[in-house]
N, C-alpha and C positions, 0 to 999 in steps of 0.2 A: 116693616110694613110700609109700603108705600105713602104719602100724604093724599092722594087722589082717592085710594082704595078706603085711608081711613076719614077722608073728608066724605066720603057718600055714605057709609057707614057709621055715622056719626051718634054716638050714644051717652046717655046720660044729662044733655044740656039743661041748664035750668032746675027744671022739676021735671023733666021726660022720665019716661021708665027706661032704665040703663040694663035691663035684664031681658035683651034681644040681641040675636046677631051672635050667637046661638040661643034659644031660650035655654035658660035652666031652671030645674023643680025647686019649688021650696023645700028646704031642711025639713026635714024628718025630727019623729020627737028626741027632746033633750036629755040628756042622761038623767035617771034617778038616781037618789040616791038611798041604800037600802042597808039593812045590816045582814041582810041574806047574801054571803057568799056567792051563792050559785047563779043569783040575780043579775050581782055584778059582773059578775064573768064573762055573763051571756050577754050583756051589754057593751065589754070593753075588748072583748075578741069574738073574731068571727065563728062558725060552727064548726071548720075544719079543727081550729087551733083547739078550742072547745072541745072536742072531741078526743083529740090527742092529750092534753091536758088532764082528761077523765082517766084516761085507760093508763097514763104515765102514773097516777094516785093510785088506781088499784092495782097494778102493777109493786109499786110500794108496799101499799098493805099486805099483800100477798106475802112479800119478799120479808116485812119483818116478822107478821106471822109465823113463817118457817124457821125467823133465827130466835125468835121466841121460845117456838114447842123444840125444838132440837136439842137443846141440854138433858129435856125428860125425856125424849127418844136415846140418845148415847146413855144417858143414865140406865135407863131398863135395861138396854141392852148388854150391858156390863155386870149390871146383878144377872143376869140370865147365865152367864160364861161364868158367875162364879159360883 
């Protein structure tokens, strides 16, 4: 940056307000802290990742569900054939 460009724009001096030249907003609230899982989630990742993150867990349940009941399914079916 130039010294002329940052000499007219000069920010912070003293006790001046340093948060111009762009303004920016104040911080937003601070993390809580929770023992609710789903709390925190929703606080430490966005809702896209949130979202995939839901469907990748039932996705799982599903999947041990099925390796679950499968022993009793081949099972019966094997008494049936004899």
């Amino acid at each position: 940056m130039p010294i002329a460009v940052a000499d007219k724009n000069a920010v912070g001096k003293a006790r001046d307000n340093p948060n111009h030249s762009p303004q920016l907003p104040q911080p937003q609230g601070r993390l809580e802290l929770s023992f609710n899982p789903f709390k925190m989630l929703g606080q430490l990742v966005g809702p896209a990742l949130r979202r995939k993150i839901y469907c990748g867990l039932c996705a799982a349940a599903c999947c041990a569900l099925c390796i679950a009941i499968l022993p009793n399914i081949v099972g019966g079916l094997v008494l049936k054939m004899f």
